[in-house]
KETIVO-933128 format. One record per residue (C-alpha): residue in three letters; x, y, z. Coordinates in steps of 0.5 Angstrom, whole numbers, padded with zeros to 4 digits, always signed. Layout:
alaXYZ;...
This chain:
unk-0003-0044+0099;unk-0002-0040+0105;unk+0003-0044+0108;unk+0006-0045+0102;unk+0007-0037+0102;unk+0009-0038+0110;unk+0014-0043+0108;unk+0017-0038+0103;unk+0017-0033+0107;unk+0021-0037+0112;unk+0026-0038+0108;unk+0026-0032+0105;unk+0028-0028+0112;unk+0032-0035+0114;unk+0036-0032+0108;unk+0036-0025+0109;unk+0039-0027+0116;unk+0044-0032+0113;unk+0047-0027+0108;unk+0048-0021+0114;unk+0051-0026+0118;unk+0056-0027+0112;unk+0056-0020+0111;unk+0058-0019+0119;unk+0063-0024+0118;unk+0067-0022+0113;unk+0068-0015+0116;unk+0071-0018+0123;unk+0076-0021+0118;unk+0077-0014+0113;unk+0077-0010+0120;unk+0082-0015+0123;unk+0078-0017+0129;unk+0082-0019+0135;unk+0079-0020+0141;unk+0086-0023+0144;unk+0089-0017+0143;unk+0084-0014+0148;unk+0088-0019+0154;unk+0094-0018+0153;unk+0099-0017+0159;unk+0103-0012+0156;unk+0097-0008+0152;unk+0093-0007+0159;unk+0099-0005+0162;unk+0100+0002+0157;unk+0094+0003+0157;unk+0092+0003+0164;unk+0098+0008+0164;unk+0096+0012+0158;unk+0089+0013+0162;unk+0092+0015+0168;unk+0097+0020+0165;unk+0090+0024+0161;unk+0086+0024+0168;unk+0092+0029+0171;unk+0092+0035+0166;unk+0099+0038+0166;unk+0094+0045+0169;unk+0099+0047+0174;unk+0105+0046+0177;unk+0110+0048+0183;unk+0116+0051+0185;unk+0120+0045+0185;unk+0127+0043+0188;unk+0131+0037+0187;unk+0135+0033+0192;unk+0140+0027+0190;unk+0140+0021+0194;unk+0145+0017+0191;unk+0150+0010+0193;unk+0156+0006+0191;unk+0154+0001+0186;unk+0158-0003+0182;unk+0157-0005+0176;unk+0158-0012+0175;unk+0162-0014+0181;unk+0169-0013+0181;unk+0174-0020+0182;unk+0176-0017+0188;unk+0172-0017+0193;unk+0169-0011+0196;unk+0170-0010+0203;unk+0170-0002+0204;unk+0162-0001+0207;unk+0159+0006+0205;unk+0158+0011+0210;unk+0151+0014+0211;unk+0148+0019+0216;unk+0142+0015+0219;unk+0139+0022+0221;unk+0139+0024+0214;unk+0135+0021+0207;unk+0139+0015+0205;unk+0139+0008+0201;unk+0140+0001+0201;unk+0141-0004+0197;unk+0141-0011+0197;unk+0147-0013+0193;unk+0152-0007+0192;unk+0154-0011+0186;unk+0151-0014+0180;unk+0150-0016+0173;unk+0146-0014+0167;unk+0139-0016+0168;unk+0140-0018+0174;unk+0135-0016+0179;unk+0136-0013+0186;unk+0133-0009+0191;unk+0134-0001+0193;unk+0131+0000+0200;unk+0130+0008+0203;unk+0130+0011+0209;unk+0128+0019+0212;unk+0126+0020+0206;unk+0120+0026+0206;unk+0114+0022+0208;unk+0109+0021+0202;unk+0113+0023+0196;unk+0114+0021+0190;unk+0120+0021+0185;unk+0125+0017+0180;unk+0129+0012+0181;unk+0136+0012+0177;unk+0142+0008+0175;unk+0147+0014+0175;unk+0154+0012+0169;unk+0160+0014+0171;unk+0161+0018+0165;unk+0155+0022+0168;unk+0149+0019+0163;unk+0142+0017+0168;unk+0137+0013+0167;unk+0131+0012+0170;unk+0129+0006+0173;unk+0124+0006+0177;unk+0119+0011+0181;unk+0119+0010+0188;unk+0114+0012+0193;unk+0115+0014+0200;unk+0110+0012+0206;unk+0108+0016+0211;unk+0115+0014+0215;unk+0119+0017+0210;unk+0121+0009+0207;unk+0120+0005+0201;unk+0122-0002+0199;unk+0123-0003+0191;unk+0126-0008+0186;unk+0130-0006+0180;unk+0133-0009+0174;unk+0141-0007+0173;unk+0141-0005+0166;unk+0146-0007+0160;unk+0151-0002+0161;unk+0159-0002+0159;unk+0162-0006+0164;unk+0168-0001+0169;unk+0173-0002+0174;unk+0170+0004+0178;unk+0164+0005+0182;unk+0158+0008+0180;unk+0151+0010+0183;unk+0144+0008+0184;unk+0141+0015+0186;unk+0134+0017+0187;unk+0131+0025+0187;unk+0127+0027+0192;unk+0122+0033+0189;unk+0119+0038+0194;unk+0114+0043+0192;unk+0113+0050+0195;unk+0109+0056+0194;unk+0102+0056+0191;unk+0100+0054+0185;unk+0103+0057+0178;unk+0100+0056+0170;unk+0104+0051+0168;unk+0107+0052+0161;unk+0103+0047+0158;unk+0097+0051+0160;unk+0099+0058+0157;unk+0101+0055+0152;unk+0095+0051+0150;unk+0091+0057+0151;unk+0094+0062+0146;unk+0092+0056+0141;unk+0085+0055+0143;unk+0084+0063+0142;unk+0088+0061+0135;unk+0084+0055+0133;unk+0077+0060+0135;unk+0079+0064+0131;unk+0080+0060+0126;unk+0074+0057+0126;unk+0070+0064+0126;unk+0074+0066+0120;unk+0072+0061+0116;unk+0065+0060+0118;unk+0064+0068+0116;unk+0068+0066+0109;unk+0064+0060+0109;unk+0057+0064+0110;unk+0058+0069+0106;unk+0059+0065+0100;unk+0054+0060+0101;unk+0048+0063+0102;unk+0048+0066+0094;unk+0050+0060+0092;unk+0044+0056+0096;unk+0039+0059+0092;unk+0042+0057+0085;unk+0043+0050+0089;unk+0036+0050+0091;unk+0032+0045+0086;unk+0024+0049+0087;unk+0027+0056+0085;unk+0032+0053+0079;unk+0027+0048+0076;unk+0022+0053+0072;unk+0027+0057+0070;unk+0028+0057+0063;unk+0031+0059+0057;unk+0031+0059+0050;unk+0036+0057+0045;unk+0038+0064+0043;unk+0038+0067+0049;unk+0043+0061+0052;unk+0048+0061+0047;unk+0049+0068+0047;unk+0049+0068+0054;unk+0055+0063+0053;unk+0058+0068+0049;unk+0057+0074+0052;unk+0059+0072+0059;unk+0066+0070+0057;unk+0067+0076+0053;unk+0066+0080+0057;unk+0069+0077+0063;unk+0076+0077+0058;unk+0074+0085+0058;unk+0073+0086+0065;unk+0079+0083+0067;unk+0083+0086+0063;unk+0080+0093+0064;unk+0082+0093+0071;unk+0089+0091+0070;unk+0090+0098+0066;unk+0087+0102+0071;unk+0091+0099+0076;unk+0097+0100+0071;unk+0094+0107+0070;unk+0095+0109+0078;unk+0102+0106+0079;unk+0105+0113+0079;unk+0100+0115+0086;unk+0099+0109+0090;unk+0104+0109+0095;unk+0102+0117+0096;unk+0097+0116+0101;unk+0094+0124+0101;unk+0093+0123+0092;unk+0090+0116+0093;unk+0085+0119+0099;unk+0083+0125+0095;unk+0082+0120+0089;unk+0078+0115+0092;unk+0073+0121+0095;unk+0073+0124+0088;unk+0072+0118+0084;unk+0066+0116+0089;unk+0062+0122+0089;unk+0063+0122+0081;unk+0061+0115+0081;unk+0055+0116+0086;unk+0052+0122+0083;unk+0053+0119+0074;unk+0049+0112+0078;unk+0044+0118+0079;unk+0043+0121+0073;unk+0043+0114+0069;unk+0038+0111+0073;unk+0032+0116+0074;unk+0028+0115+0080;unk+0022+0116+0075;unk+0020+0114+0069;unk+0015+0118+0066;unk+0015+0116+0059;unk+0018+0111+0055;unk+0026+0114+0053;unk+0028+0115+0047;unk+0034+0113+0043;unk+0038+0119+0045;unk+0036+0118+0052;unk+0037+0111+0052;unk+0045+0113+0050;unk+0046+0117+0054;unk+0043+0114+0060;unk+0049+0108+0058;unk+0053+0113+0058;unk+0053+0115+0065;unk+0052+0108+0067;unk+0059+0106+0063;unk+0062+0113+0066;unk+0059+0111+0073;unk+0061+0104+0074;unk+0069+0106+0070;unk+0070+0111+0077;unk+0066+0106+0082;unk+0072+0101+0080;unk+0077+0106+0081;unk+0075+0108+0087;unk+0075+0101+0089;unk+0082+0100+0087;unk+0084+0106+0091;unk+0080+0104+0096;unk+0085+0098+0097;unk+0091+0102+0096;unk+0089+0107+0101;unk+0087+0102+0107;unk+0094+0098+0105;unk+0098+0105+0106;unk+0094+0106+0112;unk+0095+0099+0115;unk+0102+0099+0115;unk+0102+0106+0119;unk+0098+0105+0124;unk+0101+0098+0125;unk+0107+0102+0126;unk+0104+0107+0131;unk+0099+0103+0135;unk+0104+0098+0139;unk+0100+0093+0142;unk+0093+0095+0138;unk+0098+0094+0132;unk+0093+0088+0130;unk+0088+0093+0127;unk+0092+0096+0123;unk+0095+0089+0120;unk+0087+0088+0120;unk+0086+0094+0115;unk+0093+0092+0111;unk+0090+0086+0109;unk+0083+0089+0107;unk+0086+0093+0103;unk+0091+0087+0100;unk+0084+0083+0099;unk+0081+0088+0095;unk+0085+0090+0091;unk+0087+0081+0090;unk+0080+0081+0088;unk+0078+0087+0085;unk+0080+0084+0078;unk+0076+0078+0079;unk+0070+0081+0081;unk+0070+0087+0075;unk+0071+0081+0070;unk+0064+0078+0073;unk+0061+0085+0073;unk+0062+0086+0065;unk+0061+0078+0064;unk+0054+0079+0067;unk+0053+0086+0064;unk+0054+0083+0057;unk+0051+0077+0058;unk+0045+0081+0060;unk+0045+0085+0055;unk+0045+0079+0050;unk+0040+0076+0053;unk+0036+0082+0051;unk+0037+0083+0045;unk+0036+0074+0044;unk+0030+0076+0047;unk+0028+0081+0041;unk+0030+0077+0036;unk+0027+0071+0038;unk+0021+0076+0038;unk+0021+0079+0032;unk+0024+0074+0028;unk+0021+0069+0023;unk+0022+0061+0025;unk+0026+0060+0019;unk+0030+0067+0020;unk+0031+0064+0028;unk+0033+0057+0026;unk+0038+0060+0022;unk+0041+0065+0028;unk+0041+0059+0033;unk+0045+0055+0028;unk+0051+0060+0028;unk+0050+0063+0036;unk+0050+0055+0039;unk+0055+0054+0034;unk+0060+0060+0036;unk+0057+0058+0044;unk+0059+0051+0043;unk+0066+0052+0040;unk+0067+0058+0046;unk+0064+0053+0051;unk+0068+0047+0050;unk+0075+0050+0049;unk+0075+0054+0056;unk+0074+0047+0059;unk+0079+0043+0055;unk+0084+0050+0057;unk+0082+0048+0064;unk+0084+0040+0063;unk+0090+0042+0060;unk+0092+0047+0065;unk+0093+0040+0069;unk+0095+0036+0065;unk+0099+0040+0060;unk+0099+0037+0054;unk+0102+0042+0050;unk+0099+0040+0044;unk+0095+0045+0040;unk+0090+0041+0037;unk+0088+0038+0042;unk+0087+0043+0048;unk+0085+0047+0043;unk+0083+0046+0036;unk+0079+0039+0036;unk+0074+0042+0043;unk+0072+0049+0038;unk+0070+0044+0032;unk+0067+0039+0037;unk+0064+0043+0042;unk+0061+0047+0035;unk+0059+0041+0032;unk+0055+0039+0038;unk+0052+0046+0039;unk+0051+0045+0031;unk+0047+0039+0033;unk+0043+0041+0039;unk+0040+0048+0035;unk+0039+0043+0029;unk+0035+0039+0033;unk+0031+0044+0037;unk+0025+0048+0036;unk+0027+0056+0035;unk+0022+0057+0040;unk+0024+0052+0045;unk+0025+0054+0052;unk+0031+0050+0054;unk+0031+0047+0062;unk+0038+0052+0064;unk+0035+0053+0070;unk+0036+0045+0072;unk+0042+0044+0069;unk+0045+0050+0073;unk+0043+0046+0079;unk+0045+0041+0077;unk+0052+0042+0076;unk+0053+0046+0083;unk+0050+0041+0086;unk+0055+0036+0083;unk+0061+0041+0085;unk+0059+0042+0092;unk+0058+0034+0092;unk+0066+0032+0090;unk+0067+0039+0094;unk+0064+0035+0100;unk+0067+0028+0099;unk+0074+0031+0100;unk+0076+0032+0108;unk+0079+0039+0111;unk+0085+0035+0113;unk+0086+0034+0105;unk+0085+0042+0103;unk+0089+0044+0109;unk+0095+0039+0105;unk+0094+0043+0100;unk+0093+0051+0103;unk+0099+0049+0107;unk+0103+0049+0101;unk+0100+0055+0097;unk+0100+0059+0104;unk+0105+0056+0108;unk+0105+0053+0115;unk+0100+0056+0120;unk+0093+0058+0122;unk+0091+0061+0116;unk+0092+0055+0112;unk+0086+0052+0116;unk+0082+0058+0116;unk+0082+0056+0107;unk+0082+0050+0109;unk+0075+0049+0113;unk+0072+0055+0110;unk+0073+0052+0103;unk+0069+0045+0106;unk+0064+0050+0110;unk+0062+0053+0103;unk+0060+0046+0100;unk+0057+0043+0107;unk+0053+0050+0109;unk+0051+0051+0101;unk+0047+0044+0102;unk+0044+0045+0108;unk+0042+0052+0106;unk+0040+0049+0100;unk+0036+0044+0103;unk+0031+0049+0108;unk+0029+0053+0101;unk+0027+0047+0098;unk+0022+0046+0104;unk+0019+0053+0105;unk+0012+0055+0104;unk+0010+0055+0097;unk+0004+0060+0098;unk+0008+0067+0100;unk+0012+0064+0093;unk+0007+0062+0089;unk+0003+0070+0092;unk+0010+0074+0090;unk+0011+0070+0083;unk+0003+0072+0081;unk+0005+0080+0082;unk+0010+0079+0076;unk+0017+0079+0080;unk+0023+0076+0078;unk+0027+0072+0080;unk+0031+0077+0085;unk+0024+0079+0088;unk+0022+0073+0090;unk+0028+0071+0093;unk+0028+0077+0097;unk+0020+0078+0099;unk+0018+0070+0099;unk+0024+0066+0101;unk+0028+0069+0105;unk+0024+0071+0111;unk+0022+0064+0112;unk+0029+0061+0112;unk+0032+0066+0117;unk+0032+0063+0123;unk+0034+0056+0121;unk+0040+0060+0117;unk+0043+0063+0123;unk+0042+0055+0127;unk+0046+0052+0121;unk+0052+0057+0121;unk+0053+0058+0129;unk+0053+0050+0128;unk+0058+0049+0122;unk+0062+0054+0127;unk+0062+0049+0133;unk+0064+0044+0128;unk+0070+0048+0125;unk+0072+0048+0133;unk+0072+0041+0132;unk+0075+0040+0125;unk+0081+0045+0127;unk+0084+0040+0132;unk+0084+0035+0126;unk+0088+0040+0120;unk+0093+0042+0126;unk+0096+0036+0125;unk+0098+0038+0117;unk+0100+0045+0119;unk+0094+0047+0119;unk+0095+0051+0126;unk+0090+0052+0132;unk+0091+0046+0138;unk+0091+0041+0134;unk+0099+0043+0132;unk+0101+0042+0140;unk+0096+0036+0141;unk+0101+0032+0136;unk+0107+0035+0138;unk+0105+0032+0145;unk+0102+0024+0143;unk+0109+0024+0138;unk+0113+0026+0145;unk+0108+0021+0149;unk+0107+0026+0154;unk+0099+0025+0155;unk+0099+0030+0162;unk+0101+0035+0156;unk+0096+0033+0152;unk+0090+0032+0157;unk+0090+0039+0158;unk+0090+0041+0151;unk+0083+0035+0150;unk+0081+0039+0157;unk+0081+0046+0152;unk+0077+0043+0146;unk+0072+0040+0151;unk+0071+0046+0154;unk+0071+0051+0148;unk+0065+0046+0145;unk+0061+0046+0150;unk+0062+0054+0152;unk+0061+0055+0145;unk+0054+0051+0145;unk+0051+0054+0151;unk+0053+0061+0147;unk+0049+0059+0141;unk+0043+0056+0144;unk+0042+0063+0148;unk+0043+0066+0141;unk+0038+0063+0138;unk+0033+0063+0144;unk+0034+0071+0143;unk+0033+0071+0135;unk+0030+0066+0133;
């Protein structure tokens, strides 16, 4: 029996063995492996060139003058003979061919003498009419002489004499940046800046995002049926009313908005009264339980604080655009500042609306939930069997017809019964069946399923590469380095979010299990027990997401999307590889300052 299992161990592995060689030989022929290639005359010739050209970066460059040696050449031979011999000063640089007279593609030799010792330049056939084309390069010796072979290009035949020349180059002075350099210096500056701009948006949305993408603080998060299906209904209602809400004030304040003295009086007003209503609506203490008239005028102060919160935002935004455009103005060179203040302000006011539609989702899907909660708990099972048919009947029909609006907005049906009708009757039918089937009372795993579909976004958001989104941000906002900021910060939302979800998934369950026993919710627990465990790695992850968003800028330059990249392109398509050496100099500089930097950081805060 034992070697029985010996001899079918061994034959076992002798197949595994057989299978990966067949695997391997099957990728040499799908990856199109050629070794010949490799050997090739004219392939090692370029690449040696290649190779040489990127080891002397285009860095500095020289006053330079240039000098014409030329001499008679006749291209082909004339059927006369040629019996005039050419005069040259033997005391001064000059060439000397070997044949005065040739035919195409024939070869001959160009010989200099008193040339400049140890120089170097080009070799050129010089038409009659003017055009020059470049031979070969000659290299003096330390006599000032050189000896070389060229071939006669193909060139329409003349009666008349033309010219081999060759160009004597003499540097003076001390060494100068060459326009190469400064030029791949702006850009490096332009591609660290891009890649700071969408690390901090990258950052900033990914660490709340983290912690709804993290699976041990969702997965025990539960709802019941009633109050998920009146969140569902609420949180697009009110997000409808938000928007909208804000729309009309900001319709209400066109009359003032290019005054800067009304829109700054409004803006301190509508804070202070925002500020001081907060107040009164959220007492510090609560002594007793409020009454119902107390509970109505606290919402009414809550309501009245938050109307002039957004109004104070929206003058806010207006104002910093009022103010930007005038210091942009005033400042002169420190212009960037007040830019910097107009697109603040331009920014907030783009996304006010968005963030109050959010607002009022949230609120009435909270206060929804609440009042789900009061049902649930003061209602017979039959009553709440009842309600839940109706509410997920209504949520499902809601639910079903917002995701079919969005598949109709790219794929443009225009069809009634398909982008609308038939989702609200089957997403009703299906939210029909869902509460038909579940207890009243059942808590429902809403907490896993939100998990579930955020990773499942930042997943697809991840497979697609920055040089794809950059395609795309370039044609929503024009060619140029914001395009790459968008574009990375976009990749850096779906990469950190993972990584930061990650490290919360591995903290400690003590101090989470300690703060959960005390009664917090799930917003206490994520400020006293999960975040002073995950600070440290948080900052290791995002100054390293900024080094690889240097990296990645190289690449989306070459789509449009600014930073270095766009003049390393522009070099390799030139063939000019000195020119872009230099640029391969910078990145490597950059990343390796920028990853000394970050360790030192680190070092000091974590």
């Amino acid at each position: 029996m034992k070697n029985k299992s010996s001899i079918l161990k061994s034959l076992r592995n002798g197949l595994f063995v057989a299978i990966g060689i067949i695997i391997f030989a099957y990728a040499f022929q799908v990856t199109n492996v050629n070794f010949e290639t490799t050997r090739s005359e004219v392939r090692i010739t370029q690449l040696t060139r290649v190779l040489r050209a990127l080891a002397k970066p285009e860095l500095f460059e020289y006053n330079t003058t240039e000098e014409e040696i030329s001499t008679e050449f006749y291209l082909p031979c004339p059927e006369a003979s040629i019996t005039e011999e050419v005069s040259v000063n033997l005391d001064e640089p000059y060439l000397k061919l070997s044949d005065i007279c040739a035919s195409p593609k024939e070869v001959i030799s160009v010989e200099g003498f008193n040339f400049p010792p140890n120089t170097e330049g080009p070799i050129n056939f010089l038409a009659q009419s003017g055009v020059k084309r470049q031979l070969a390069n000659f290299k003096s010796d330390s006599d000032g002489h050189f000896l070389i072979e060229v071939e006669v290009p193909t060139r329409q035949p003349v009666a008349e004499a033309q010219h081999i020349g060759a160009t004597i180059r003499t540097t003076s002075g001390l060494p100068m940046w060459s326009d190469t350099a400064k030029a791949t210096w702006d850009k490096i500056i332009e591609t660290v800046f891009i890649a700071l701009l969408a690390t901090t948006i990258g950052t900033a949305a990914s660490i709340p995002t983290s912690f709804i993408a993290a699976r041990n603080l969702m997965k025990d998060s539960t709802s019941t049926i009633t109050s998920t299906a009146l969140n569902l209904i609420g949180f697009p209602a009110g997000f409808y009313v938000g928007y909208q809400f804000c729309k009309w004030i900001i319709d209400l304040l066109s009359p003032i908005e290019k005054n800067w003295l009304f829109t700054l009086i409004g803006m301190i007003l509508s804070g202070f009264i925002a500020y001081f209503t907060l107040r009164k609506g959220l007492p510090s203490e609560d002594i007793k339980k409020p009454t119902n008239t107390q509970k109505l005028k606290m919402f009414g102060l809550l309501a009245v604080s938050a109307l002039f919160a957004i109004l104070s935002i929206l003058l806010f935004g207006e104002f910093t655009r009022l103010a930007g455009i005038e210091l942009e103005r005033i400042l002169g060179s420190f212009g960037f500042l007040g830019y910097a203040l107009f697109q603040i302000g331009d920014i907030t006011m783009m996304l006010a609306p968005a963030l109050t539609a959010i607002a009022f989702g949230g609120v009435l899907a909270s206060v929804l939930n609440r009042f789900g909660q009061t049902l649930q708990d003061k209602s017979s099972a039959k009553v709440l069997k009842l309600l839940n048919l109706v509410f997920s009947a209504v949520a499902g029909a809601i639910l079903f017809a917002l995701i079919m609006a969005l598949i109709n907005w790219f794929y443009q049906f225009n069809n009634l019964k398909i982008s609308l009708y038939y989702p609200i009757i089957i997403g009703a039918g299906v939210g029909l069946i869902l509460a038909f089937i579940a207890k009243p009372k059942q808590p429902l795993p809403t907490g896993f399923i939100i998990y579930t579909i955020t990773r499942t976004i930042l997943n697809a958001t991840r497979s697609i590469e920055p040089l794809v989104m950059a395609i795309v941000a370039v044609i929503w906002v024009g060619i140029g380095p914001f395009a790459g900021s968008l574009a990375l910060a976009l990749h850096t939302i779906a990469a950190l979010t993972k990584l930061y979800s990650e490290q919360v998934e591995s903290i400690d369950d003590g101090p989470l299990e300690a703060v959960q026993a005390t009664g917090a919710n799930k917003l206490q627990t994520i400020i006293y027990a999960v975040i002073p465990q995950i600070i440290p790695p948080y900052i290791s992850f995002t100054m390293y997401r900024w080094d690889i968003n240097v990296r990645m800028s190289t690449i989306i330059g070459f789509v449009g999307g600014g930073g270095i990249g766009f003049l390393l392109q522009q070099n390799i398509n030139l063939l000019s590889y000195r020119a872009a050496s230099v640029q391969m100099l910078a990145i490597a500089i950059v990343v390796s300052s920028m990853d000394y930097i970050s360790s030192k950081i680190r070092e000091q805060i974590v």
